[in-house]
N, C-alpha and C positions, 0 to 999 in steps of 0.2 A: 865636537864630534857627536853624533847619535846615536845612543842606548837605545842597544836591542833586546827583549825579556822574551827569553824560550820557555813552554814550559816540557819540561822531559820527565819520562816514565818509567825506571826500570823494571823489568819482571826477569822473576829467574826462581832457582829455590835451590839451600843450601841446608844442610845438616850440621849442628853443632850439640855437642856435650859441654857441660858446667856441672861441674862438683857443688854437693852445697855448699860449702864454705864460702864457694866463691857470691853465693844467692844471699847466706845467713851475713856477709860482710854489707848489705845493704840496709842499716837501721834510720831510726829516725834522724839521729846523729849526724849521721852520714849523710841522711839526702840536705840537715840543711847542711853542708859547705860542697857539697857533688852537684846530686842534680836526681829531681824529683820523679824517680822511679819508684811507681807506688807498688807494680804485681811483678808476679816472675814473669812474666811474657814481658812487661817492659824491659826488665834487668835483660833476660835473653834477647828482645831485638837491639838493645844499646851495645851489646857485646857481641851481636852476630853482626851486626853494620859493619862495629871498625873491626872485626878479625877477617873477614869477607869481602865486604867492598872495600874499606880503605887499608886493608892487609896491617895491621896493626897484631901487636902481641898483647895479652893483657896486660902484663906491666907496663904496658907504654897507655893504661888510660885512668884517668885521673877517680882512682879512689880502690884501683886496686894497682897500686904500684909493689904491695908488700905480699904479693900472693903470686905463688907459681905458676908459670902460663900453663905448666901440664893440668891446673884445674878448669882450662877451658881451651877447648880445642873445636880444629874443626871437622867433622863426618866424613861430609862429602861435600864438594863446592858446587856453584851452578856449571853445567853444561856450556861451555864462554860460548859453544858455538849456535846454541837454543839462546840462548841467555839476550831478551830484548830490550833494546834501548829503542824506545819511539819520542820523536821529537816535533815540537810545532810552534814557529812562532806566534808570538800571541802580536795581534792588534790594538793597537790604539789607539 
């Protein structure tokens, strides 16, 4: 059977809060056996992805399983009805 490769875009824009504890829990320790989030913009788009797009609670992601989801929550979500998915297959 023939593989097909899309490649898709989402846009959208959501609000979230993170307590520090939940930022200060990211040491060097930590990224080596997690995963190599070096600023807070990385820490906050790793945790707005899975609380946002993949509806995830923080203790459901691997490295803060020991910290209370109320330290990171979300604002305000996308607009689902604004919120764009564009799609195109790619050629080959």
């Amino acid at each position: 059977m023939k593989k097909r490769r899309f490649r898709i875009e989402f846009t959208g824009e959501a609000v979230i809060e993170l307590d520090d504890a939940v930022i200060d829990t990211v040491t060097d320790e930590w990224r080596s056996v997690f995963y190599n989030l070096r600023t807070v913009e990385d820490i906050a788009e790793h945790i707005g992805y899975n609380l946002v797009i993949r509806n995830r609670r923080l203790d459901q992601l691997d490295g803060w399983a020991d910290i209370s989801n109320e330290l990171a929550r979300i604002i305000e979500l996308p607009e689902w009805e604004l919120f764009c998915i564009d799609m195109e297959e790619e050629v080959n």
